[in-house]
N, C-alpha and C positions, 0 to 999 in steps of 0.2 A: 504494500500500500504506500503513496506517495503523502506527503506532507500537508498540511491544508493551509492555506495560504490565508490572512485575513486582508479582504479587497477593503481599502479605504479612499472613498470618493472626496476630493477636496470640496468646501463653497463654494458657491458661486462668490462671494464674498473676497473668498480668498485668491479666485483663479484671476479675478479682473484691477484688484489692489491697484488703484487709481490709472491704471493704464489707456482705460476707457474715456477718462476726460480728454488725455490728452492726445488720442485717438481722435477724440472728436473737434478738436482745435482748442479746448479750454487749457492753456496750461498755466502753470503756476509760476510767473518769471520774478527772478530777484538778482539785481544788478551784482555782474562779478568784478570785484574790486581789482583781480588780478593784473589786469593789462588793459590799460586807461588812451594808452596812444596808436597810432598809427602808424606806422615810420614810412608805409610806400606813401601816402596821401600826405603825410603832415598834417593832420587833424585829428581833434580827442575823439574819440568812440568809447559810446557807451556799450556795453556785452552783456545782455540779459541773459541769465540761464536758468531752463526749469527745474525747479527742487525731484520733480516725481522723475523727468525719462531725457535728463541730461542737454534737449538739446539748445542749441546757441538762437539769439538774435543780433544782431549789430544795429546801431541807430549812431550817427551823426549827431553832434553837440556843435 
């Protein structure tokens, strides 16, 4: 006889863990403080990055 296995389903809760917003274009952006300049333009850029799925915006100051 073979082993019996216990199958555990994760939540929905769990499976979508904010990914879903940001899927749907809500993301959560918060200025990165790390690199303020530009050096090919010469001019400051702001760098937004989302807390939940890392990714970047650039904006002009």
């Amino acid at each position: 006889m073979g082993d019996v296995i216990k199958f555990v389903r994760p939540s929905l809760k769990e499976k979508a863990k904010g990914v879903t917003l940001c899927r749907s274009g809500h993301h959560k952006w918060t200025i990165d403080q790390r690199k303020q300049f530009d050096v090919k333009s010469g001019k400051l850029v702001t760098i937004r990055r989302c807390t939940r799925c890392n990714a970047t915006r650039t904006t002009l100051d």
